[in-house]
C-alpha positions in Angstrom: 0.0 0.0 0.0 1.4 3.4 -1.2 0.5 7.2 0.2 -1.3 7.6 -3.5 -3.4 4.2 -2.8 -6.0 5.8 0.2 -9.2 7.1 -0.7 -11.9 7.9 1.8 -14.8 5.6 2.5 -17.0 5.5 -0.6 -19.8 7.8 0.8 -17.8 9.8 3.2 -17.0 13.0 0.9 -20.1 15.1 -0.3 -19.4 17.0 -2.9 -20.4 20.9 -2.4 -23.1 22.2 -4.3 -22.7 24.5 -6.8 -25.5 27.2 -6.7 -26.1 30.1 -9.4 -24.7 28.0 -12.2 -28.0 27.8 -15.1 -30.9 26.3 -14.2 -30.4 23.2 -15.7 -28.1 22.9 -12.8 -31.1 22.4 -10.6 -29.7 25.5 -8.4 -29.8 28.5 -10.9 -31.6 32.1 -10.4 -32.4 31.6 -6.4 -29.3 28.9 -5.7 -31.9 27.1 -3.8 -33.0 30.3 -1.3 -36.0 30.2 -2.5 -38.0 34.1 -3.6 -37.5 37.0 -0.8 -37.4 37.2 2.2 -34.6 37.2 5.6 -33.7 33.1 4.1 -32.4 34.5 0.8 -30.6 37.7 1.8 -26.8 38.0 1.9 -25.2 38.8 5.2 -27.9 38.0 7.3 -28.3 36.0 9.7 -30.3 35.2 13.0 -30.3 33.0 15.8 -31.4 29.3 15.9 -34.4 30.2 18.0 -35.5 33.0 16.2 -38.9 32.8 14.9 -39.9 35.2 12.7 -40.4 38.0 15.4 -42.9 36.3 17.3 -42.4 35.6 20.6 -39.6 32.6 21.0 -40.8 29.6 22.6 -37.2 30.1 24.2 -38.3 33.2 25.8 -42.0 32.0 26.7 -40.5 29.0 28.7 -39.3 29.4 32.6 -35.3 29.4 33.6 -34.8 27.1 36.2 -32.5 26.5 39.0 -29.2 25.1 39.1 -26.8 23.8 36.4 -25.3 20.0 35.0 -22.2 19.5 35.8 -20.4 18.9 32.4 -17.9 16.0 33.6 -20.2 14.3 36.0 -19.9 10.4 35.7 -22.9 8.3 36.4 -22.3 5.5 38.6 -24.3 2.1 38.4 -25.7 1.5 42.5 -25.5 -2.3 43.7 -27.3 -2.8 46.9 -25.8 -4.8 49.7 -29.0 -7.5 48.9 -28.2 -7.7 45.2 -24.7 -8.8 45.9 -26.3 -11.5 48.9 -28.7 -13.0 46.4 -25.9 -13.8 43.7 -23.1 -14.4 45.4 -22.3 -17.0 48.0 -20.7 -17.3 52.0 -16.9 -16.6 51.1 -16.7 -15.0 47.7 -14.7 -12.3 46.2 -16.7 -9.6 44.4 -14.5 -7.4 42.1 -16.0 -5.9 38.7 -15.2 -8.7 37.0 -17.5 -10.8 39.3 -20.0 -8.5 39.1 -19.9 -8.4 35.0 -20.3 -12.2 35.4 -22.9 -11.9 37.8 -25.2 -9.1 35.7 -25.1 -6.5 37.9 -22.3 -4.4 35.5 -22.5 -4.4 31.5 -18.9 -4.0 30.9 -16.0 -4.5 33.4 -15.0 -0.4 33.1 -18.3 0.8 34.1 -18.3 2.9 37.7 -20.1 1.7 40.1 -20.9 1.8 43.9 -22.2 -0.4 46.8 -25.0 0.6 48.5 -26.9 -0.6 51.8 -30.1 -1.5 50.3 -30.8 -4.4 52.0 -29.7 -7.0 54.6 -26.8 -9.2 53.8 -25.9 -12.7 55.7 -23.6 -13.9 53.8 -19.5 -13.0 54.4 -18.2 -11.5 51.1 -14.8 -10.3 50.3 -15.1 -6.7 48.2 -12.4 -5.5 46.4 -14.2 -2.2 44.9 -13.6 1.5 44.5 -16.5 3.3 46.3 -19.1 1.9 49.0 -21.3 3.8 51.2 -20.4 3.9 55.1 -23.7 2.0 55.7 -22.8 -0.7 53.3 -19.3 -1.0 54.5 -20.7 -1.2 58.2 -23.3 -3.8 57.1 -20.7 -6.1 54.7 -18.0 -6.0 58.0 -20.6 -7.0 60.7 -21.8 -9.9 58.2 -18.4 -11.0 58.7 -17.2 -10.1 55.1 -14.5 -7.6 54.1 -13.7 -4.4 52.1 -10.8 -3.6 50.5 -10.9 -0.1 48.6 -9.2 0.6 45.6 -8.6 3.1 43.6 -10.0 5.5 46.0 -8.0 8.3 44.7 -9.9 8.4 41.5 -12.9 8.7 43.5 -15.3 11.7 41.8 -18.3 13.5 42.9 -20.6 11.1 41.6 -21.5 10.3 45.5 -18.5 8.4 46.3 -17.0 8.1 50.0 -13.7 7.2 50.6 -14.1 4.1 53.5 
């Protein structure tokens, strides 16, 4: 394969159209911006929620409260009582286990333990955030809790244990 070999995906590359070039062209006299009006003038132009000079529904529509934070990352919750009911007296629950188990859908998705629940079983938990109440509930079960990662804990709710 040479430099002069590559082509783009057939597809990929639209070709630009040509307006004001005879009207067999298809795009001759108005190049396609229709007869008068704001649309065909040169120069012009207006907002995307500009309609017409009647009253925006932008404008007609309350402001609310508060803000999304741009770099928030969701995580999945796992009750206490989802990990008792698929895993048994002794395990170790990583992601991996809980991929296995269907609580996650792919090994790098965030998630955190929860207290939902009662627990009887003694797990071992190797995870990177739990709740205080679920790492009180796992220990007097008789499991354990070993937190990784807790430096790359984010805002999504997560305590440090």
């Amino acid at each position: 394969m040479r430099l002069n070999d590559l082509s783009p995906p057939p597809g990929s590359r639209k070709r630009r159209k040509r307006v004001g070039r005879g009207n067999a062209s298809g795009k001759g006299t108005y190049s396609g911006r229709g007869l008068k009006g704001q649309r065909s003038r040169a120069g012009r132009d207006y907002n995307a929620v500009f309609e017409g000079g009647a009253m925006s529904m932008m404008r007609t529509l309350p402001r609310r409260k508060g803000f999304k934070a741009p770099f928030r990352v969701e995580a999945q919750p796992i009750n206490v009582v989802d990990l008792d009911r698929r895993f048994s007296d002794g395990d170790t629950v990583d992601a991996d286990a809980l991929v296995a188990a269907g609580l996650l859908r792919r090994r790098t998705q965030r998630f955190k333990v929860l207290a939902g629940g009662e627990i009887a079983g003694a797990l071992h938990l190797n995870v990177e955030r739990i709740s205080p109440a679920a790492l009180a509930k796992i220990v007097a079960a008789g499991g354990s809790v070993e937190v990784i990662n807790a430096e790359n804990a984010d805002s999504s709710g997560a305590d440090e244990a």
